[in-house]
C-alpha positions in Angstrom: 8.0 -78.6 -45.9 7.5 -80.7 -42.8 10.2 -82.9 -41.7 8.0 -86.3 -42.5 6.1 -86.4 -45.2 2.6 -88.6 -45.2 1.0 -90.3 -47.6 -2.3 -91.6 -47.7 -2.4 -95.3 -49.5 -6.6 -95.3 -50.5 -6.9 -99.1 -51.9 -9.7 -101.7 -51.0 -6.7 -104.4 -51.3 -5.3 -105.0 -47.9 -2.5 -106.8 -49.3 -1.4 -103.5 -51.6 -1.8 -101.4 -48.8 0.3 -103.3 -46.6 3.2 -103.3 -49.1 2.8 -99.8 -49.7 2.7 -99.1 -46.3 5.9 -100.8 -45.0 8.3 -100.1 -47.8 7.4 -96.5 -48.4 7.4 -96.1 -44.3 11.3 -98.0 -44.3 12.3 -94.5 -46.6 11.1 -92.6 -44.6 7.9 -91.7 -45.1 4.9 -91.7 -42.9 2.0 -93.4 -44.1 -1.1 -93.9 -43.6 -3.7 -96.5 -45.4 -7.5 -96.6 -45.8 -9.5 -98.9 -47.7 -12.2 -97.1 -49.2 -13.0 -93.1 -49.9 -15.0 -92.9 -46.6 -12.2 -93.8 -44.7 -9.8 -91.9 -47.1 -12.0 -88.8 -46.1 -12.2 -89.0 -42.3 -7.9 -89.3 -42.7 -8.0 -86.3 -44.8 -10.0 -84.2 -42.7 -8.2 -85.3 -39.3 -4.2 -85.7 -40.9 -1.9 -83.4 -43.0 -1.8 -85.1 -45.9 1.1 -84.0 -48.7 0.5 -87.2 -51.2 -2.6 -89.5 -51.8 -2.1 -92.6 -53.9 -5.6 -93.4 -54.9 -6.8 -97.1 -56.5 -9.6 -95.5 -59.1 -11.4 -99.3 -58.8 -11.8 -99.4 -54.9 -15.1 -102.1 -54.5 -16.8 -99.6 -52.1 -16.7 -96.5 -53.7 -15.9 -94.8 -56.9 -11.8 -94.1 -56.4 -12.3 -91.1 -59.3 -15.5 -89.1 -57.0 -12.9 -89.5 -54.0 -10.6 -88.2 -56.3 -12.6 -85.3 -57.4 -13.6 -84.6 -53.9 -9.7 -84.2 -52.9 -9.1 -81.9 -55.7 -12.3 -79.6 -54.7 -11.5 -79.9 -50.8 -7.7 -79.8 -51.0 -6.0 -79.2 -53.6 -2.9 -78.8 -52.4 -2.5 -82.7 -51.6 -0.3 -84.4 -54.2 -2.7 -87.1 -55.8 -0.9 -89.9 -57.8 -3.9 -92.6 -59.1 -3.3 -96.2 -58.8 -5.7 -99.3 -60.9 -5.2 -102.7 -62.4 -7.3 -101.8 -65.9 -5.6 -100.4 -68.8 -8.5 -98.2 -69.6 -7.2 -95.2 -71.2 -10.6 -93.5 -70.4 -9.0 -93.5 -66.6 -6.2 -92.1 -67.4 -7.4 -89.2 -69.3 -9.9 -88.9 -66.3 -7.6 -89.4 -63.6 -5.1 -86.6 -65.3 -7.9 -84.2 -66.1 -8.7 -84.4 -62.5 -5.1 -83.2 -61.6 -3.5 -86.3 -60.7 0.7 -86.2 -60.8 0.5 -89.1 -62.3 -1.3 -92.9 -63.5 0.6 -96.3 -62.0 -0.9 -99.6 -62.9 -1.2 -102.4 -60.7 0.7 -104.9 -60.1 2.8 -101.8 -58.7 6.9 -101.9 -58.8 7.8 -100.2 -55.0 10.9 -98.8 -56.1 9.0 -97.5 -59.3 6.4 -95.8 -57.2 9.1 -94.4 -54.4 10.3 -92.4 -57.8 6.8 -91.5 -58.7 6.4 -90.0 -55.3 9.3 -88.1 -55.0 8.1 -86.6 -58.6 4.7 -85.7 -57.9 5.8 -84.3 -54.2 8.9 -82.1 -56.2 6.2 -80.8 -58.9 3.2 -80.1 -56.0 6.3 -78.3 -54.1 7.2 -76.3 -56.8 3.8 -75.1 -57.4 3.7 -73.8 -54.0 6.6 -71.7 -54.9 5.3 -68.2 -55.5 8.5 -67.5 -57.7 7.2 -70.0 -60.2 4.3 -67.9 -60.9 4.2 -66.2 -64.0 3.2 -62.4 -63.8 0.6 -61.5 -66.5 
């Protein structure tokens, strides 16, 4: 693993962003923010990106299509999904598209640093070839 890891914060709220951006950046992180999935792309094709948090409600574009798109195009990016509705639908469609894991808004920083270091350990350990089961 690199020696800084980045994460992409995809979320059409400035204000969320922001947050995100400086307290995940003050442990050590390096971020980087976009507010909707065309932007979120262009970062993704032009940075290395280990973790993308992901608002599923983004005003612009569908948040679950940019999702899917990640999954297709990179798969190996950690992808934690992010909304303010309580709409178990999303969840079960935000996990089925691989997602580490479903935070709702208003988000808890030092609830979501924890959530981070989670889905980065699991998308690690799938990278581990002594995890794989022989069959």
């Amino acid at each position: 693993m690199r020696l800084t890891t980045t994460i992409l914060i995809v979320d059409a709220e400035p204000d969320v962003r922001e947050v995100l951006e400086e307290y995940l950046c003050a442990h050590g992180y390096a971020t980087i923010g976009a507010a909707n999935a065309a932007a979120a792309t262009a970062m993704v094709d032009l940075h290395s990106i280990d973790l993308a948090l992901v608002d599923v409600h983004m005003l612009s574009a569908d948040g679950l299509k940019f999702a899917r798109h990640l999954r297709q195009r990179h798969p190996k990016i950690a992808l934690v999904v992010l909304t303010s509705a309580a709409v178990a639908f999303d969840r079960i469609v935000g996990v089925a598209l691989g997602a580490a894991d479903y935070v709702h808004k208003p988000l808890d920083p030092p609830k979501m640093l924890v959530r981070i270091a989670d889905a980065l350990r699991r998308a690690a350990s799938t990278d581990d070839p002594t995890c794989e089961i022989d069959g």
